[in-house]
C-alpha positions as CSV (number, residue, x, y, z in Angstrom):
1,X,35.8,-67.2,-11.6
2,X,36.9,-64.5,-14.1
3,X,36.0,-61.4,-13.9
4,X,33.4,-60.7,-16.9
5,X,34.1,-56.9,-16.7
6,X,37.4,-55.8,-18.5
7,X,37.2,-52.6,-17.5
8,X,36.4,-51.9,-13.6
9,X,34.7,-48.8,-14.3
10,X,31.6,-50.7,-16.3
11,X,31.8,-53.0,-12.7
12,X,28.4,-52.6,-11.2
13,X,30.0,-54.2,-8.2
14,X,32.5,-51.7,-8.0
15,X,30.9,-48.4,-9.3
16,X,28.2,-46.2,-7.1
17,X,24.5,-46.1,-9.2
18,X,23.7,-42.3,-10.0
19,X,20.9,-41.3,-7.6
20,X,18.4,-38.6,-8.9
21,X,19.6,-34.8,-8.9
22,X,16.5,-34.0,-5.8
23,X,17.5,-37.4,-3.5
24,X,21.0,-36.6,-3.6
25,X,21.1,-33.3,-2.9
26,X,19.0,-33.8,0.3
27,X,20.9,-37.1,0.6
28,X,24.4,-34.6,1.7
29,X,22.3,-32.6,3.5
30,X,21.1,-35.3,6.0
31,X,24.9,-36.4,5.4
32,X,25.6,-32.9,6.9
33,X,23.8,-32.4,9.9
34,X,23.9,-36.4,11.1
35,X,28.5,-35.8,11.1
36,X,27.5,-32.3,12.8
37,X,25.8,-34.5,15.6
38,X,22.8,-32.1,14.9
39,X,20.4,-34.3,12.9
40,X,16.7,-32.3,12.5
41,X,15.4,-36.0,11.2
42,X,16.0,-37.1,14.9
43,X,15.2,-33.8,17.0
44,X,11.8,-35.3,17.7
45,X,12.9,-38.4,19.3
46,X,15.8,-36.5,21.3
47,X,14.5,-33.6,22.2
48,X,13.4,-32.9,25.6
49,X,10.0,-31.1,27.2
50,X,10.6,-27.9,28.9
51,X,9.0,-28.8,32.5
52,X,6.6,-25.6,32.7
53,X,5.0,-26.7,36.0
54,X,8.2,-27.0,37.7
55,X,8.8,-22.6,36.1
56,X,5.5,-21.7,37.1
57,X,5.4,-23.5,40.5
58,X,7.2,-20.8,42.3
59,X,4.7,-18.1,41.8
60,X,1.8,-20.1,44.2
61,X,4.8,-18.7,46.9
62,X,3.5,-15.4,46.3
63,X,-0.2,-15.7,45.2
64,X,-1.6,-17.9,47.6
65,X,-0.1,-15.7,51.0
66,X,-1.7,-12.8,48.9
67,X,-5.0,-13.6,48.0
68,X,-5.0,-14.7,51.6
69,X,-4.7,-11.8,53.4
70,X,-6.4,-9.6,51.2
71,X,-9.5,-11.9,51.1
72,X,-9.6,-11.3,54.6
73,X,-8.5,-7.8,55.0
74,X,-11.3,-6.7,52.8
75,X,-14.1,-8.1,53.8
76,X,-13.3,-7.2,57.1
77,X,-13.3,-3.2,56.5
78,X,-16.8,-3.6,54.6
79,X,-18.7,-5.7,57.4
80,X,-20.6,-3.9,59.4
81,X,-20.1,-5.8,62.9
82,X,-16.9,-4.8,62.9
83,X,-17.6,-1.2,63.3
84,X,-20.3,-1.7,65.4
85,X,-18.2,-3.7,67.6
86,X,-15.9,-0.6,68.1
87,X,-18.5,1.5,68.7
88,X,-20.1,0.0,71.4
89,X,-16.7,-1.5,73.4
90,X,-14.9,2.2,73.2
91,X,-18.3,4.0,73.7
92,X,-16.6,6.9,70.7
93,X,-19.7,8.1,69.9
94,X,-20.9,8.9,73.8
95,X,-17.6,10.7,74.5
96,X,-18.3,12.6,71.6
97,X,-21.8,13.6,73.2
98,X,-22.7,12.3,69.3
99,X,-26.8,11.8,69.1
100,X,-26.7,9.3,67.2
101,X,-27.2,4.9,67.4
102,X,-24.1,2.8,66.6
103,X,-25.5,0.5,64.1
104,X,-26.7,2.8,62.1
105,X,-23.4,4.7,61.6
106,X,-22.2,1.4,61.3
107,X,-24.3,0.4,58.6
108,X,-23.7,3.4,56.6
109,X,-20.1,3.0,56.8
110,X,-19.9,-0.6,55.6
111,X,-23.1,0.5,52.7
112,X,-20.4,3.0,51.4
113,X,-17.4,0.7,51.6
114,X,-19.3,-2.0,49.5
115,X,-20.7,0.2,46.6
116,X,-24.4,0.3,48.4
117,X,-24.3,4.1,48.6
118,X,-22.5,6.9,47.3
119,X,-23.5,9.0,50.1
120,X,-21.7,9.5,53.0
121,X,-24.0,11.9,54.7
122,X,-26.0,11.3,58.2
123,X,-27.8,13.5,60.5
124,X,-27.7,13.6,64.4
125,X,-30.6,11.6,66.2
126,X,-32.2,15.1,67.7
127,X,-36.2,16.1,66.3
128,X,-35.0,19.9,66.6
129,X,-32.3,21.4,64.3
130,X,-30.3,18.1,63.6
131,X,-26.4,18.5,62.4
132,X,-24.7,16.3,60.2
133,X,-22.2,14.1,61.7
134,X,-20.0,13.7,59.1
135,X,-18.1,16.8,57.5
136,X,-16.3,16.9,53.9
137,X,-13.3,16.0,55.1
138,X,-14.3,12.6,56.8
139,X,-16.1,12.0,53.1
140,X,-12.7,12.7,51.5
141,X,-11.1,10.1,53.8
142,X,-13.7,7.2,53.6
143,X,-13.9,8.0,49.5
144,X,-10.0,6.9,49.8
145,X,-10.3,4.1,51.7
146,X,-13.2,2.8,49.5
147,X,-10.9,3.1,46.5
148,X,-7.8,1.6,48.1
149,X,-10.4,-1.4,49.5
150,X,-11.2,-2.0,45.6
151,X,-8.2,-1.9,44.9
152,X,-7.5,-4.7,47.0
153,X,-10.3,-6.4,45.9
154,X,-8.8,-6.5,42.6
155,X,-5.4,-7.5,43.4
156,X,-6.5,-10.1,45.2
157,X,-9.4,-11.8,42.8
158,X,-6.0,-12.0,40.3
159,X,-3.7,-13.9,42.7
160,X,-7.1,-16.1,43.8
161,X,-7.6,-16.9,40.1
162,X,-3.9,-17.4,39.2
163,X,-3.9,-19.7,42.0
164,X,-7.0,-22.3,41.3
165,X,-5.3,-22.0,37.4
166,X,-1.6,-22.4,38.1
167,X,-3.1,-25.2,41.1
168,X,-4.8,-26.9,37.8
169,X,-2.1,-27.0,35.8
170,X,0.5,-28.2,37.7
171,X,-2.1,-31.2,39.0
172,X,-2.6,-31.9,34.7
173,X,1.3,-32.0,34.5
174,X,1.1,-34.7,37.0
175,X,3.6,-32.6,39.2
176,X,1.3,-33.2,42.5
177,X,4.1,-32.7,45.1
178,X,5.2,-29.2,44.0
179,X,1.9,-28.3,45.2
180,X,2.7,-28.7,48.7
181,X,6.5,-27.9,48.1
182,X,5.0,-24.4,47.0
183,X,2.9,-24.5,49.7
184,X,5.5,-24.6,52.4
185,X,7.6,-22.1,51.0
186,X,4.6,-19.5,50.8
187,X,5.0,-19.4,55.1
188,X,7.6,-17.2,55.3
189,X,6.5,-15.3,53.0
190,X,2.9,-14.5,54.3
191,X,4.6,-14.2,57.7
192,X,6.9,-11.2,55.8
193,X,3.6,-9.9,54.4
194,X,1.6,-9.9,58.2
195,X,4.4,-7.9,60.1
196,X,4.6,-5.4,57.5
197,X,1.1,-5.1,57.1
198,X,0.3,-4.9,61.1
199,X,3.6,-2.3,61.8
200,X,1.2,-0.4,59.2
201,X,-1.6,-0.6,61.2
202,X,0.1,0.1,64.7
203,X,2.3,3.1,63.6
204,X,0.2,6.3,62.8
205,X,2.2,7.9,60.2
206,X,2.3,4.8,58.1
207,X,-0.8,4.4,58.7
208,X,-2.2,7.8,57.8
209,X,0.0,7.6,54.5
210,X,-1.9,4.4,53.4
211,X,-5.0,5.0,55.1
212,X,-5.7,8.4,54.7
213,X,-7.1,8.9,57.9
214,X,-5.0,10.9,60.5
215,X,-4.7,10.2,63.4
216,X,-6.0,13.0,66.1
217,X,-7.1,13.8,69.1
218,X,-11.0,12.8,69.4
219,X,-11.9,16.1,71.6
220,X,-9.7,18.5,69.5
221,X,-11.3,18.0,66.2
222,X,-13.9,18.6,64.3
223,X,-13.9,15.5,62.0
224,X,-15.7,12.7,63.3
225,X,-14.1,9.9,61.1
226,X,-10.1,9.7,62.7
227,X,-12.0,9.8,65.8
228,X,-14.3,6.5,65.2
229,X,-11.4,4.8,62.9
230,X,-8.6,5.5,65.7
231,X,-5.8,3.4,66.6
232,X,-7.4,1.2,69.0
233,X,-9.9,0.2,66.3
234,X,-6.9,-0.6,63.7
235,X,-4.9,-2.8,66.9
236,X,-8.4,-4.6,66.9
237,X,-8.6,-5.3,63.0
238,X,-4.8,-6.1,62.9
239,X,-5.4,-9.0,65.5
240,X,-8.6,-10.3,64.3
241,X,-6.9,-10.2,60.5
242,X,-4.3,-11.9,61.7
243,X,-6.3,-14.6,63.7
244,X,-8.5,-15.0,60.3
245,X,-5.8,-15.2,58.1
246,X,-4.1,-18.4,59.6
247,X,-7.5,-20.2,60.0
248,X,-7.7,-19.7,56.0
249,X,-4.2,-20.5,55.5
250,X,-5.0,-23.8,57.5
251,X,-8.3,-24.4,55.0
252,X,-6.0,-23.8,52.0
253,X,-3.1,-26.3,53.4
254,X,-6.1,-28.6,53.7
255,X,-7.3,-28.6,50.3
256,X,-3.4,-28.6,49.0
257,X,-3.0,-31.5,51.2
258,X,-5.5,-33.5,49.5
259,X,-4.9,-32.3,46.4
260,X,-1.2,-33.1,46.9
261,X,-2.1,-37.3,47.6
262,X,-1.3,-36.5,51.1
263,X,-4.8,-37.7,52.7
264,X,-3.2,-40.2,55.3
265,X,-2.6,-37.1,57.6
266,X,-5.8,-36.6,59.0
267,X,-7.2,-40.2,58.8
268,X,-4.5,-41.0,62.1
């Protein structure tokens, strides 16, 4: 067949149809970016999901071991058994020929500690010419513990909260086993956290610099406070802290546990 056209440029075969001015400037645009290997019309379907739960997963290593050991620590300086318990196995108070009944210095101590009272003021159990028992200076030191015990409380009420959130998300993400990954990382670190905190306890000078109480001799001096809150009494608290602070660790790897899918464990 002859060709009809004499001329190839009036071909349509042959010759490109003129696109509109806005579709072909876009048109070498797209042109562009797909030879670049960097086409934005496909970045959708190519591009990939930043996996936040496996970023934030390493911060439970730190929280949980944390909220742990200050949920325990402070609610064991503000009970008053505690105290009481010190009292009556060391017998303080009738070495310091103090007239006065255990549970109630106990109860004031632990009424101060949780906000109940401002006052940190007691007189002697004696119906003529009672002193106090406690002198500016013991009111000073309790006033700083108080403080550093809310403190505490604060710190660890975050790392509780950023715990049950970050435990959420990560179980939303469907990332279940870095929940238990987490989890058995946190050990060494909450075993890091308990020697520190007990060489606190044990050695007096750290323990006076975080504490605030001194410690002195109970028959040289006139404040009665180092004397009831002396190193025998923070020995006691270190062990029972640490005693209490694995049985909640255990409850926590418990809830992980099942949180994790790992249920079969305790039905053998």
């Amino acid at each position: 067949m002859s060709n009809m056209y004499r001329r190839i440029k009036n071909d349509p075969r042959l010759t490109k149809t003129r696109q509109p001015l806005i579709r072909g400037f876009f048109g070498r645009i797209k042109d562009f970016f797909v030879r670049r290997g960097t086409d934005p019309w496909k970045v959708n379907l190519t591009k990939k999901s930043v996996p936040w739960a496996r970023i934030l997963a390493p911060i439970l290593i730190i929280s949980i071991p944390l909220f742990v050991i200050m949920a325990v620590d402070n609610s064991l300086m503000r009970l008053p058994d505690v105290y009481k318990y010190h009292f009556l196995s060391s017998e303080i108070l009738n070495e310091r020929m103090v007239a006065a009944d255990e549970d109630d210095v106990a109860k004031l101590m632990s009424d101060f500690l949780i906000h109940k009272t401002d006052k940190f003021q007691m007189k002697e159990d004696l119906e003529y010419m009672p002193a106090d028992l406690f002198t500016k200076a013991d009111g000073t030191m309790i006033r700083n513990l108080r403080s550093l015990l809310d403190i505490q409380a604060i710190v660890g009420i975050c790392m509780l909260l950023l715990t049950v959130l970050l435990i959420i998300f990560i179980i939303r993400k469907k990332e279940r086993d870095l929940l238990l990954q987490s989890f058995y990382y946190s050990l060494p670190v909450f075993a890091l956290i308990k020697i520190i905190e007990v060489a606190i306890m044990m050695f007096g000078p750290l323990r006076n610099r975080v504490f605030g109480i001194p410690s002195v001799d109970p028959s040289g001096s006139e404040d009665l406070l180092p004397a009831l809150l002396d190193s025998t009494f923070f020995r006691s608290l270190a062990i029972a802290e640490s005693v209490i602070s694995l049985v909640l660790l255990g409850v926590v790897y418990y809830i992980i546990l099942n949180l994790s899918g790992r249920k079969t464990t305790f039905r053998r």
